[in-house]
N, C-alpha and C positions, 0 to 999 in steps of 0.2 A: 501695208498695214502700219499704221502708228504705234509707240510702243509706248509704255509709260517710261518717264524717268525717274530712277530711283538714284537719290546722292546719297555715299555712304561719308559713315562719320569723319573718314581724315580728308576725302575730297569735300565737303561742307567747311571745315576746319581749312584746309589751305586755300579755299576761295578766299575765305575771311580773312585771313594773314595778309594775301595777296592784297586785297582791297583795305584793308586797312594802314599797309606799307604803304601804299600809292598814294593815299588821305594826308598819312604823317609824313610823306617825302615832298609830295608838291602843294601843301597847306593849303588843297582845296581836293573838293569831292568831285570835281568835272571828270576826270581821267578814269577813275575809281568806277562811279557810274558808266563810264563809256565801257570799260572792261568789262564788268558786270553784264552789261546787255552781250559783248560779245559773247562771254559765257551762256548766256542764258540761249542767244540764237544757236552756236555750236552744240548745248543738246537737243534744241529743237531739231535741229538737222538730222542730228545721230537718230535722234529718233522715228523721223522719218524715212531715212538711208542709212541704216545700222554697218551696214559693207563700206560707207565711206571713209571709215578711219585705217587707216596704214596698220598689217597687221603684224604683231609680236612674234617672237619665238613661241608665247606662250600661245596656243588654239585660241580659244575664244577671245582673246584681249588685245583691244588696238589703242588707237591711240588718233588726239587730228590735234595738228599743230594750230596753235596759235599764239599767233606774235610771238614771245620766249618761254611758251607755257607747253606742254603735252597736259590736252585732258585726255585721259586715262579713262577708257570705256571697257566691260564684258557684255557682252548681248547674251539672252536666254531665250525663252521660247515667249516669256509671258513678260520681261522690262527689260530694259537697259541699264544699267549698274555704272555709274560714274564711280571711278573707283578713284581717282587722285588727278590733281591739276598741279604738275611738276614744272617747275621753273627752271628748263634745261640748261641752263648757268651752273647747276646745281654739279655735283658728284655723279655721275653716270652710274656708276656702282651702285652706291646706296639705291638711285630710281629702281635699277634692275634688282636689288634685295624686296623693297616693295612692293614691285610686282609681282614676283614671285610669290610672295602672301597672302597678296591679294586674291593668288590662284586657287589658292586651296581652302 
C-alpha cells in the first residue's frame, strides 16, 4: 500500500538550503535539479517500501542514504513523515539531538 508523503517544516527547509547551496556553489541549477529529482524518487520509494530505510535507535524512525544526505523518515499507519534531510558531513550529535525531537 502506498502511503502519502508528508515533509515537515525543517526537512522542506533543509531541502531548500540543500539546493540552493548547490545553485550558489556551482552557478548553475543542473546539479540542484538533479538532487531534487533524487529527493523526490527517494520518497517515492519510502512510500512505497516504508521498511526500506536503515532503522534508528529510535522505533519508528529510519533513515535511506543518499549520496552525503540521511533523509530522515517516521512511518505511521496513514503517511510517512519526512522528518529531515541531514548532510552527514554534518556533527553526528546535533543529527542524533534532532532526532530525538523529532520523536516526540
Amino acid at each position: 500500500m502506498v502511503k502519502q508523503i508528508i515533509w515537515s517544516r525543517l526537512a522542506h527547509n533543509n531541502r531548500l538550503n540543500i539546493l540552493e547551496y548547490w545553485i550558489k556553489r556551482n552557478r548553475s541549477t543542473a546539479y540542484g535539479k538533479r538532487l531534487n529529482q533524487i529527493f523526490e524518487h527517494t520518497a517515492a520509494l519510502i512510500s512505497k517500501y516504508p521498511k526500506i530505510g536503515i532503522q534508528t535507535e529510535i522505533e519508528d524512525i529510519r533513515y535511506k542514504i543518499i549520496k552525503d544526505y540521511l533523509f530522515t523518515y517516521r512511518e505511521t499507519k496513514r503517511f510517512i513523515e519526512v522528518l529531515t534531510i541531514w548532510d552527514s558531513r554534518q556533527d553526528p550529535d546535533k543529527f542524533d539531538r534532532i532526532i530525538s525531537q523529532g520523536s516526540s
